[in-house]
C-alpha positions in Angstrom: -137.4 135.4 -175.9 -133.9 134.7 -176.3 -133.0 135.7 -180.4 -130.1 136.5 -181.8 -132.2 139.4 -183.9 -133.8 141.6 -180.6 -132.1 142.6 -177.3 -132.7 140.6 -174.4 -131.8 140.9 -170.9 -130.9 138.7 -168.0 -129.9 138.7 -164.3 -127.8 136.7 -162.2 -129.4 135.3 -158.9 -126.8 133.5 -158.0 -126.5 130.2 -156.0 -125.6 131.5 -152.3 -127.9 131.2 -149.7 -130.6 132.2 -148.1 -133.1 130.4 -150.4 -135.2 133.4 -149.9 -132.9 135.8 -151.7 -132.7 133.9 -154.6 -136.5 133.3 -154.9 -137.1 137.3 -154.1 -135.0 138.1 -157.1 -136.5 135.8 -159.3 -140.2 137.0 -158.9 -139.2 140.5 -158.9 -137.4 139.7 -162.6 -140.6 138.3 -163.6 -142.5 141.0 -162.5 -140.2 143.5 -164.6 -140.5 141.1 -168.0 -136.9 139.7 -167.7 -136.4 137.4 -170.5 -133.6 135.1 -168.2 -132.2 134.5 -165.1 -129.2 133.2 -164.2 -127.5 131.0 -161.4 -123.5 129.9 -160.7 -121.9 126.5 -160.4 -119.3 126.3 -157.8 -118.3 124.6 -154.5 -116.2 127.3 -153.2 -116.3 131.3 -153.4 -112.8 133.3 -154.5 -112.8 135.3 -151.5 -109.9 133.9 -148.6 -112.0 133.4 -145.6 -109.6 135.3 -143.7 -110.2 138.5 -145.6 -113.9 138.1 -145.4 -115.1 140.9 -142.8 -116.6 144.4 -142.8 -113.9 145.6 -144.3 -113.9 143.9 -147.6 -117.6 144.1 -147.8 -121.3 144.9 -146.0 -122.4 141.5 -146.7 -119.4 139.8 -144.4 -121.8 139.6 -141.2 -119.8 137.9 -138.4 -119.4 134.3 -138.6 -120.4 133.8 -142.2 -119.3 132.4 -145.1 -118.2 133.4 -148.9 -118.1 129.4 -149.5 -121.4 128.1 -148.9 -123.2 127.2 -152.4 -126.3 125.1 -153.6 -126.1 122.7 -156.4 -126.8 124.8 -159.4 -129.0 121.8 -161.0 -131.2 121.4 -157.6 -131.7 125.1 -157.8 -133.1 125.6 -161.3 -135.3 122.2 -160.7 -136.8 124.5 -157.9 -136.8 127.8 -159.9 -138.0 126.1 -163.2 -141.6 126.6 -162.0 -141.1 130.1 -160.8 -139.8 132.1 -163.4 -143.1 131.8 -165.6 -141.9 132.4 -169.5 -138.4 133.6 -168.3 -135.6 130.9 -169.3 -133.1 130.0 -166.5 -129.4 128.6 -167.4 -126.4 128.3 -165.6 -123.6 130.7 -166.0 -121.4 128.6 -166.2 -120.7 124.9 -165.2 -118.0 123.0 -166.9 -117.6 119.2 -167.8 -114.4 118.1 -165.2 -117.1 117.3 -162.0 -120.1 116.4 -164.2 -120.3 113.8 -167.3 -121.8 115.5 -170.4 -124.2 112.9 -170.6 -125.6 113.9 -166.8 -125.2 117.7 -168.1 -127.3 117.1 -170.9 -129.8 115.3 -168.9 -130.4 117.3 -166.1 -130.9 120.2 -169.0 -133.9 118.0 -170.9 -135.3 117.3 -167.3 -135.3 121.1 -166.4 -136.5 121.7 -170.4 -140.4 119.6 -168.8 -140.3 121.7 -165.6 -140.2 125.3 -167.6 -141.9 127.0 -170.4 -139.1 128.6 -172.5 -135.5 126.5 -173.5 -133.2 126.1 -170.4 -129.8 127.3 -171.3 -127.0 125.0 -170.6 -123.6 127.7 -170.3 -120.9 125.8 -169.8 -117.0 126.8 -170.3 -113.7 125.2 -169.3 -113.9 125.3 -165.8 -111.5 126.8 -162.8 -109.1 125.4 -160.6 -111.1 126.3 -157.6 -113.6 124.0 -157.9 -111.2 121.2 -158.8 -108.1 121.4 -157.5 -109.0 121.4 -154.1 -111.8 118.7 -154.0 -108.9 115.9 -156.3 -110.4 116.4 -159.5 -108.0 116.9 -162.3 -107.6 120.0 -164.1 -105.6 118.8 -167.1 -106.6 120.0 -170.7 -109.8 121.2 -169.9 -110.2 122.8 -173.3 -109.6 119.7 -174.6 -112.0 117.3 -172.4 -114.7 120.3 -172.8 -113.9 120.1 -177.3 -114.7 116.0 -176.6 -117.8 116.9 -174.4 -120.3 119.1 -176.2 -120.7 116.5 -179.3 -121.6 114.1 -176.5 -124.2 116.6 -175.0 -125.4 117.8 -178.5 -126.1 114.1 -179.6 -128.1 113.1 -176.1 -130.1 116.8 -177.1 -130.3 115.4 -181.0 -131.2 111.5 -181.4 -132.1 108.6 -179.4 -130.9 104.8 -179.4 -127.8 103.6 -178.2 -124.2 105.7 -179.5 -120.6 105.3 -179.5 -117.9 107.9 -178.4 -114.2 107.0 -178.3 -111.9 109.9 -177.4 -109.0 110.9 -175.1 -111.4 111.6 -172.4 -114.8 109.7 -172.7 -115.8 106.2 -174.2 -119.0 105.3 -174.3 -120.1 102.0 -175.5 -124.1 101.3 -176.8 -123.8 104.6 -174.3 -128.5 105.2 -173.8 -130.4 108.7 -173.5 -133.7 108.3 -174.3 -135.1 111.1 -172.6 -135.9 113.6 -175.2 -136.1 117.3 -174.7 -139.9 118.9 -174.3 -141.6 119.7 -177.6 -140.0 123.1 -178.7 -137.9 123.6 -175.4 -134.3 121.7 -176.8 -132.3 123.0 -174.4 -129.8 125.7 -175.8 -125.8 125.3 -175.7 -123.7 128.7 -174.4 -120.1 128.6 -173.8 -118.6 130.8 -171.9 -115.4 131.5 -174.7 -113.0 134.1 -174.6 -109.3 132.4 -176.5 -109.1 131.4 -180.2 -109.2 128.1 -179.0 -112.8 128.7 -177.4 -114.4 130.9 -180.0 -114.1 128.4 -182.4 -115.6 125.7 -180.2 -118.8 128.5 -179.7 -119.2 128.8 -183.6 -118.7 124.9 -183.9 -121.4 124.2 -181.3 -122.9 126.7 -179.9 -126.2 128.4 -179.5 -124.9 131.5 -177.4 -122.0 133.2 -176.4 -121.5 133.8 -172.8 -118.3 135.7 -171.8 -117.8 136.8 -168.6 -113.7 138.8 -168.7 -114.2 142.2 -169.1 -113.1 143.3 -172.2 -113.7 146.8 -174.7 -116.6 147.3 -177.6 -114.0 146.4 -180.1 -112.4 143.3 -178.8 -116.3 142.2 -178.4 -116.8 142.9 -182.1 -113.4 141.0 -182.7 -113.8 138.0 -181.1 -117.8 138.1 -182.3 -116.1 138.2 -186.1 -114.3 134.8 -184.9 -117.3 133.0 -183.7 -119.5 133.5 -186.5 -116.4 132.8 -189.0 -115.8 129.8 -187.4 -120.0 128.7 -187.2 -119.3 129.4 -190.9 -116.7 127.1 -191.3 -118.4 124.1 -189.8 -121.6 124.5 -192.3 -123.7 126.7 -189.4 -125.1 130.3 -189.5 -123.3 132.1 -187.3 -125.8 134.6 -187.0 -127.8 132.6 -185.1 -125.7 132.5 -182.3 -127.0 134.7 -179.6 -124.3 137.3 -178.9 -124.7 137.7 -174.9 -122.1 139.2 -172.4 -122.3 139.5 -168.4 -120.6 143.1 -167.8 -119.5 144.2 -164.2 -120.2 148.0 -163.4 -119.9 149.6 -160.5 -122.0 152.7 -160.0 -122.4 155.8 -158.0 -125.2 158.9 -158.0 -122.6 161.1 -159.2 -119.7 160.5 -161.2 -117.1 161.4 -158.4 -118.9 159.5 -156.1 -118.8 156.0 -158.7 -114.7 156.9 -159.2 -114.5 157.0 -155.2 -116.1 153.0 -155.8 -113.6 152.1 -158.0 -111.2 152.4 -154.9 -113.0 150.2 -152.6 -111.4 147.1 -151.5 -113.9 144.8 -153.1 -113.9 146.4 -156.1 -110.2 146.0 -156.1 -110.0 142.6 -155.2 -112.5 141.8 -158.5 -109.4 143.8 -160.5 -107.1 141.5 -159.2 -108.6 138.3 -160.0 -108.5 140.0 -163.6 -105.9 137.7 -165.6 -102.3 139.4 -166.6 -102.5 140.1 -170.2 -105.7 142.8 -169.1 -102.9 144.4 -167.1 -100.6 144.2 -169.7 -102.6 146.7 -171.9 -101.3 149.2 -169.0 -97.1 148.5 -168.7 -98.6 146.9 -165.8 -97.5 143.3 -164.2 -99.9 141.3 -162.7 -98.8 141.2 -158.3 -99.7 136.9 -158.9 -97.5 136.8 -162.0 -97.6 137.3 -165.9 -98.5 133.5 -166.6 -101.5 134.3 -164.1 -104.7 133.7 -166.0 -107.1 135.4 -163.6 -110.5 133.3 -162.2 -109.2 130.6 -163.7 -106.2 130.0 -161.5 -106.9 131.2 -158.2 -107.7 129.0 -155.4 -108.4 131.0 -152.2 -106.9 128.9 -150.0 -103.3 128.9 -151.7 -103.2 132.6 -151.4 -102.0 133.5 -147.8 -104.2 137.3 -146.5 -100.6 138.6 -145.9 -100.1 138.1 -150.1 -103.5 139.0 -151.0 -103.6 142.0 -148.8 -100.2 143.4 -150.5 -101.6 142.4 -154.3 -104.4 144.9 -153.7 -102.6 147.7 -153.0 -100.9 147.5 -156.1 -103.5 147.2 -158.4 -104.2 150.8 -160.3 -107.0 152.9 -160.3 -106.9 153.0 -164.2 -106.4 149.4 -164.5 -109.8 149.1 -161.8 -111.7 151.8 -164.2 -111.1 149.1 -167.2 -112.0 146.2 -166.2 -115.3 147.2 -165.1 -117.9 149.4 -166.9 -118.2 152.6 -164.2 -120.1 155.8 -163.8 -123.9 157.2 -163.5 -126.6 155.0 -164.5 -126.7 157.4 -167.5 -122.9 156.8 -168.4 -123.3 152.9 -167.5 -126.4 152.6 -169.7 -124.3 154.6 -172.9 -121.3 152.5 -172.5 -123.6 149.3 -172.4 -125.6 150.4 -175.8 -122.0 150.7 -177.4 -121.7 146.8 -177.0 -125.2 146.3 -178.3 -124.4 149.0 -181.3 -121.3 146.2 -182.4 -123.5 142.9 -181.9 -124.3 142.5 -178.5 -127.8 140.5 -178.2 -128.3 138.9 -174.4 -127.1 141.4 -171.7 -126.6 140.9 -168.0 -125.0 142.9 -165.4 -123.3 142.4 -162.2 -123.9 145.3 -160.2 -120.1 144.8 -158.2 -120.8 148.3 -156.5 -123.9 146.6 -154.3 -120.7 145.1 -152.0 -119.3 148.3 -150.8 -122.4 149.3 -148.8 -126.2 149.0 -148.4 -127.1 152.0 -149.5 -124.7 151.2 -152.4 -126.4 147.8 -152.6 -130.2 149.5 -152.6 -129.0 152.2 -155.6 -126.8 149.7 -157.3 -129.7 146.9 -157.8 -132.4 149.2 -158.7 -130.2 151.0 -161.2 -129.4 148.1 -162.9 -133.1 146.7 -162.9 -133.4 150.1 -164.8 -130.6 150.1 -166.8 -131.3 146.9 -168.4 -134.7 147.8 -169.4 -134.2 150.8 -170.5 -131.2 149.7 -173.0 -133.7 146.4 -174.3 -136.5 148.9 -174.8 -134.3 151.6 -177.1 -131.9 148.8 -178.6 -135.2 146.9 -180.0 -136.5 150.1 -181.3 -133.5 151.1 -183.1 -133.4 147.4 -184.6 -136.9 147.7 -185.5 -138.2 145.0 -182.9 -141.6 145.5 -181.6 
């Protein structure tokens, strides 16, 4: 299913309501052999309610929401028997609302529910679903570097254990429940710094980024990870290389560069962190210390501010941070990531927001896309 030696492909069903959605997309991944799907951890959306209408997107009915979310671990315990072999995981949660030792066992209790490994992404976290709600955000690198030798050891042993750190101290600390036979659930972290990278190749069973970024900064920061796995007495190649890519399509080529001006889509550039605008001359309209999903909280944001910040943000700088064009182009700029390492792909089609029609071609395109790049990507790597 999930290797680090053959393609495989996943889809995000997120973790907004209806519950009907979700399920829909579920059984219609399973129908199409998916190999995972994939849900969200948050308490809150990025979108300022204010700017939530018709004009920002199809999906902003009167009266709704962008900040209603289920608990991601509820969710999986009611998709777990859904998805058939298919493996669900969470992409991502992080360790400043949750103990690791409640991460890692809601992960064995989902590992008895399924048939194939649950995957446990987690990263560093966001101020969003912090800040707001009086949880600290301080050194979240740090608390997370503490976190996933605690979460590997519940996965690993049994008995009592000790952990004494900045963070976490656990004394004659107990986690007896042990994983289903064969179905250890697998570690992803969602890694994108030096800092991060290492922590993938030092723990890690996947690699889960989710910034955009170009074929050969993949293959860079790839290099990192498995030099680092190498460096801590693991096999780096056994890390499963995965990447969840944004692309926006259209039926035509003009008509997908036409989506790259939509106010949605230009609202996903500007939650892009600084340095991506950098690569342009460009300065980020929030600042150049501004590091993108990881700092914005909706609600400190007045419309007024937000509304200026996406008029400024390029149509070139749009066009790369999202991959863009005709299924065809989409599904050849896609392959280049798999032809440099690339092993677990998902994509977000961001172009289903503009419209339902957009919505109806987006979806089905990427349902096609997907298969269509595991089907010739196994070929080519010899993979029956």
């Amino acid at each position: 299913m999930i290797s680090p030696n053959q393609v495989s492909i996943g889809i995000g069903v997120g973790t907004q309501p209806p519950l009907r959605r979700i399920a829909l997309a579920t059984r219609v991944a399973r129908s199409l052999h998916f190999d995972a799907v994939w849900t969200v951890d948050h308490m809150q959306g990025w979108f300022p309610q204010e700017l939530w209408n018709r004009d920002m997107s199809w999906m902003a009915g009167p009266g709704s929401t962008p900040h209603a979310y289920f608990d991601y671990q509820a969710l999986l315990g009611y998709l777990a028997p859904r998805v058939g072999a298919m493996h669900i995981g969470v992409g991502v949660t992080e360790v400043l609302r949750r103990h690791p030792v409640l991460l890692a066992q809601s992960a064995m209790t989902w590992s008895h529910m399924t048939k194939s490994a649950p995957i446990l992404g987690i990263g560093a976290g966001e101020r969003e679903n912090t800040v707001p709600y009086g949880i600290d955000f301080d050194k979240p690198v740090s608390r997370l570097e503490e976190a996933l030798p605690i979460i590997r050891r519940c996965f690993n042993s049994r008995g009592p254990f000790d952990y004494s750190g900045e963070f976490y101290e656990l004394n004659k600390a107990m986690m007896d429940l042990a994983p289903a036979p064969g179905r250890t659930p697998q570690i992803w972290v969602a890694a994108h710094g030096p800092r991060m990278l290492r922590l993938t190749g030092q723990y890690g069973d996947g690699w889960y980024p989710t910034f955009p970024m170009q074929p050969e900064e993949y293959a860079a920061s790839l290099a990192k990870i498995r030099e680092a796995a190498q460096a801590f007495g693991r096999d780096g190649k056994r890390i499963v290389p995965g990447n969840q890519i944004l692309v926006v399509m259209g039926r035509t080529e003009r008509e997908a560069r036409k989506h790259l001006d939509a106010r949605v889509i230009r609202f996903f550039t500007l939650l892009a962190p600084a340095y991506l605008w950098e690569r342009h001359n460009a300065e980020h309209p929030f600042g150049n210390d501004f590091r993108g999903l990881i700092d914005f909280i909706p609600s400190d944001y007045p419309p007024a501010r937000v509304e200026a910040a996406m008029k400024k943000v390029p149509t070139d700088i749009v066009a790369d941070q999202v991959v863009w064009g005709t299924p065809d182009i989409v599904r050849e700029r896609v392959e280049s990531f798999v032809d440099v390492g690339l092993r677990h792909l998902v994509l977000g089609p961001a172009s289903a927001a503009i419209s339902r029609r957009s919505a109806a071609f987006s979806v089905r395109a990427v349902f096609s896309i997907l298969r269509r790049v595991r089907r010739s990507a196994n070929a080519r790597l010899g993979v029956k």
